[in-house]
C-alpha positions, -999 to +999 in steps of 0.1 A: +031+785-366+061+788-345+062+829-349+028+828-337+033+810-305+043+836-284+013+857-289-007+829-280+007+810-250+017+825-218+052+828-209+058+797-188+041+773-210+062+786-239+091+763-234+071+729-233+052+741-265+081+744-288+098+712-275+063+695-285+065+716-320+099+699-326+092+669-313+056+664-323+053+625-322+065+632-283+029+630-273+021+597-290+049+581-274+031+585-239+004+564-239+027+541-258+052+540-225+022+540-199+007+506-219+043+490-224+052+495-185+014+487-175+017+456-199+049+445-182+041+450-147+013+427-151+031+400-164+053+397-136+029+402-107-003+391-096-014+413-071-029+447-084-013+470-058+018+450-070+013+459-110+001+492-100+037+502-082+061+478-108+036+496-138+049+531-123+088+522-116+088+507-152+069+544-170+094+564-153+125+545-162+112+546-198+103+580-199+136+586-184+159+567-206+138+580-237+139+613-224+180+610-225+179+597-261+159+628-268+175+649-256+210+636-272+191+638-307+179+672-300+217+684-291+231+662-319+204+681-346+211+712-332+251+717-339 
């Protein structure tokens, strides 16, 4: 599948599609992160403008301290 690729995906969507075709459980981990940070934020607030903001600080600290692990795999696999 991955020779094909090109022929089928324009050139700026390229990059994202083979990360996802290394990675492929990548997009299960996503709703997995939104739930976990939406989970947490509710625990430790009440108010639902207050879970909605904690919900989205907690996502994108998980997406970006995942997002360094994977990337660190993806260099260590590489060499």
């Amino acid at each position: 599948m991955l020779v094909m690729l090109p022929l089928l995906l324009p050139p700026a969507i390229l990059p994202l599609a083979l990360l996802v075709e290394q990675v492929p459980m990548l997009l299960f981990g996503l709703p997995l992160m939104a739930a976990a940070s939406l989970v947490f934020a509710a625990t430790h607030h009440e108010q639902a403008e207050a879970i909605k903001w904690a919900a989205l600080e907690w996502a994108v600290w998980l997406v970006g301290i995942l997002g360094v692990v994977m990337v660190v795999v993806l260099v260590i696999s590489s060499l």
